[in-house]
C-alpha positions in Angstrom: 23.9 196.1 -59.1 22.2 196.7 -62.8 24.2 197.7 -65.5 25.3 200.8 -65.9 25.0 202.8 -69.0 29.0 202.2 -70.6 28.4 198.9 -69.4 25.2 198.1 -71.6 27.2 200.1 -74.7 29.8 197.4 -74.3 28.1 195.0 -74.6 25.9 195.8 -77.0 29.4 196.4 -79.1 30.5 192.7 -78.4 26.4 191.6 -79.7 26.2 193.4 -82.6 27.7 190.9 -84.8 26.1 187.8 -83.6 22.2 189.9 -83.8 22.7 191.7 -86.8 21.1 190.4 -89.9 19.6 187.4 -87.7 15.9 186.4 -86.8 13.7 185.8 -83.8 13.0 182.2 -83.4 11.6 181.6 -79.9 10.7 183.9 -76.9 10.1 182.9 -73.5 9.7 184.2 -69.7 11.8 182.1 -67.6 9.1 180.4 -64.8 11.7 179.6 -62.4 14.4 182.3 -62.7 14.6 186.1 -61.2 11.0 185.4 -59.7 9.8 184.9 -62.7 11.3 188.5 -64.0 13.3 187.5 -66.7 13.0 186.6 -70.7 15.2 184.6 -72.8 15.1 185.3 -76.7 16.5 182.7 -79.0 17.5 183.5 -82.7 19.8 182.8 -85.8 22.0 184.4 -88.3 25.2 184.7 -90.3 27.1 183.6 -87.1 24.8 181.1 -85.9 22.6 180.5 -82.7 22.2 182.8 -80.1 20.3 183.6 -76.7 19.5 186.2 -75.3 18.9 186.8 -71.3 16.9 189.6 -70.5 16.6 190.3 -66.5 14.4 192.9 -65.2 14.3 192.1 -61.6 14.6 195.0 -59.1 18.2 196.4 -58.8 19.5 193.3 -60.6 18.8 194.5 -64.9 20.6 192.9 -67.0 20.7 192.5 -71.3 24.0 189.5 -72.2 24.0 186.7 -73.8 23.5 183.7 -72.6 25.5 180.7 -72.6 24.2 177.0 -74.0 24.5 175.5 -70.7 22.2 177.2 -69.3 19.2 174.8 -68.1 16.2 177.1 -68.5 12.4 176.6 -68.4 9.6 178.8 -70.2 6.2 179.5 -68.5 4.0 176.5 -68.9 1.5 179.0 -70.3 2.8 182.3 -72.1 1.6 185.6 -70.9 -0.1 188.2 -73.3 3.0 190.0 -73.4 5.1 186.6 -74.5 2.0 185.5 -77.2 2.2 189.0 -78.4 6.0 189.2 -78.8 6.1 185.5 -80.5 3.0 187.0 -82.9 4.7 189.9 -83.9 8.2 189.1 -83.9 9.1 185.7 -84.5 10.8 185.2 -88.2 11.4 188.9 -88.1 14.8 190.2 -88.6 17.0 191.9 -86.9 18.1 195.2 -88.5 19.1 197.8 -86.2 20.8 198.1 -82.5 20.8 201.3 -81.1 21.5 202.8 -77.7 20.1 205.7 -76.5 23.4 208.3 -75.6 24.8 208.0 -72.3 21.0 206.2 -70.6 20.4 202.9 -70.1 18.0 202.7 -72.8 18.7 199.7 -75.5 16.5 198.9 -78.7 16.2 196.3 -80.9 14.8 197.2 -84.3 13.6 194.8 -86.5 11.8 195.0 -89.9 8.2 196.2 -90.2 9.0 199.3 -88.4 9.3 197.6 -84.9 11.5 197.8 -82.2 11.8 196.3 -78.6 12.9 199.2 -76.0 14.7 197.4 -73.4 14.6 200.2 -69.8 17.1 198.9 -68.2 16.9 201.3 -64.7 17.9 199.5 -61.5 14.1 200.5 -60.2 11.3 199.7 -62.8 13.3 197.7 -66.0 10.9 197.2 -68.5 10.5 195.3 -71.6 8.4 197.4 -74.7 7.2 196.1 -78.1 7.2 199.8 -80.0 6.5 200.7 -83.6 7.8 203.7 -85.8 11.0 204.4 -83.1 12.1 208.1 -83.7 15.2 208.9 -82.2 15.1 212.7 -82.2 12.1 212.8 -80.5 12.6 209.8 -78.1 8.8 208.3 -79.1 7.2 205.7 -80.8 3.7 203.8 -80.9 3.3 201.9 -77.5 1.6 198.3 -79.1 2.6 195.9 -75.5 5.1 196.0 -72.8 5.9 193.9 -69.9 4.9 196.0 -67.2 2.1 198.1 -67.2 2.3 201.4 -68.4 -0.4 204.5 -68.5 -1.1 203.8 -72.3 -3.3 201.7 -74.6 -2.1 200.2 -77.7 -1.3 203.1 -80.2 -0.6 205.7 -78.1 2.4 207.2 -78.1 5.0 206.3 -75.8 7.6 209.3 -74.7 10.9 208.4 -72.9 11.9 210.8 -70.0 14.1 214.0 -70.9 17.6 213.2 -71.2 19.8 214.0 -68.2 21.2 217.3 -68.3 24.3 215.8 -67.4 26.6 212.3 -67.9 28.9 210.6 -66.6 32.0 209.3 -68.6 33.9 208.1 -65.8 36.2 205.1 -66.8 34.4 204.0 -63.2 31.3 202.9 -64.8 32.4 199.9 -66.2 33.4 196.9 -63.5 35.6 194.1 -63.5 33.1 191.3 -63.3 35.9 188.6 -63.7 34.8 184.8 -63.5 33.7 182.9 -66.6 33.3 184.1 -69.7 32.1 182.9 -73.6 34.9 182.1 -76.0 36.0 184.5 -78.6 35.1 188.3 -78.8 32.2 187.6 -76.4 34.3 188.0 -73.1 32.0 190.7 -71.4 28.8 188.8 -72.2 30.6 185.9 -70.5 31.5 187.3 -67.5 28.9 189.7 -66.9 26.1 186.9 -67.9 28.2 184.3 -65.1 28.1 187.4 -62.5 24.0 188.3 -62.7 22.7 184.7 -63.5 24.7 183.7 -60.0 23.0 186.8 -57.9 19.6 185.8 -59.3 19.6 182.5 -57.9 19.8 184.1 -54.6 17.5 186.6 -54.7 14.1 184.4 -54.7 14.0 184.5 -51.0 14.6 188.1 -50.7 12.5 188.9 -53.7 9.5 187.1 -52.2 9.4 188.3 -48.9 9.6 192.1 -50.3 6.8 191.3 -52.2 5.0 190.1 -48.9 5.8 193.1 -46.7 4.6 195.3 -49.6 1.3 193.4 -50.0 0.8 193.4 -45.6 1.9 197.2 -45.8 -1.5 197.4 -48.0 -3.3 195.3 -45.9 
């Protein structure tokens, strides 16, 4: 159900234009959305407002833009992660968007020399604020990331080998069909329409996975 790799590189086609050369204004983590597993980021540019919807929910990871309709709510009060993103990134352009070849990998660079690595793998998607991205090397300076990793602030953070092997299967990309934004944002439309419905019916499911895990402990 997450995206696949062409999928994400469409998409990020379709966002360049509305991202590049714009700013950060707000970041949130949605309260009631994706069990909580989910971050909208709000900015402006040359083309005007945009949002961002970031879901990182098991089997279910997703990077579109969001439509205005959308009635979303922030946390009441901001996790570490969010106060360290809004510290650090608000009022900071956007000046790079890069995907890593053929991997569901997506990064944001903006200016100081930082980046946010979107991991957008069906099992574990993560959010990470990075500095000093090098793309040959696949590494840059871990400073905060949404879920934990094995790494204090200023270590280096690696990404895993690249696969020996690709697929470029016309396959990988879907028809998602249903609604979709106006104008050369069709994908972000319909695939934003497809993944913000599935969310809404995941809560249940998504709860009581999270019980059986913590009685399996028990």
């Amino acid at each position: 159900m997450s995206l696949k790799w062409k999928e994400i590189s469409l998409l990020m086609e379709e966002a360049h234009a509305p991202l590049m050369g714009s700013s950060i204004q707000k970041v949130a983590q949605l309260r009631e959305v994706a069990a909580g597993e989910s971050f909208l980021f709000q900015g402006f540019g040359p083309n005007g407002p945009w949002r961002l919807w970031v879901c990182l929910l098991f089997d279910h990871a997703c990077w579109v833009l969001a439509p205005e309709e959308w009635k979303v709510e922030s946390q009441p009060e901001p996790s570490t992660f969010v106060m360290v993103l809004r510290k650090r990134l608000v009022g900071k352009r956007i000046i790079g968007l890069e995907q890593v070849r053929n991997e569901r990998f997506l990064l944001l660079h903006f200016e100081a020399d930082l980046s946010l690595l979107f991991e957008l793998l069906p099992k574990r998607a993560n959010i990470l604020l990075i500095e000093g991205w090098n793309p040959e090397e696949r590494t840059g300076r871990y400073i905060q990331s949404f879920r934990q990793v094995s790494l204090e602030s200023g270590g280096i953070y690696r990404l895993p080998p690249a696969p020996a092997t690709a697929s470029t299967s016309a396959a990988e990309v879907r028809d998602f069909g249903g609604a979709s934004l106006p104008g050369p944002l069709a994908l972000h439309g319909a695939v934003s329409a497809k993944y913000w419905t599935a969310v809404q019916k995941t809560g249940f499911t998504t709860y009581r996975r999270l019980w059986q895990k913590a009685w399996k402990s028990y």
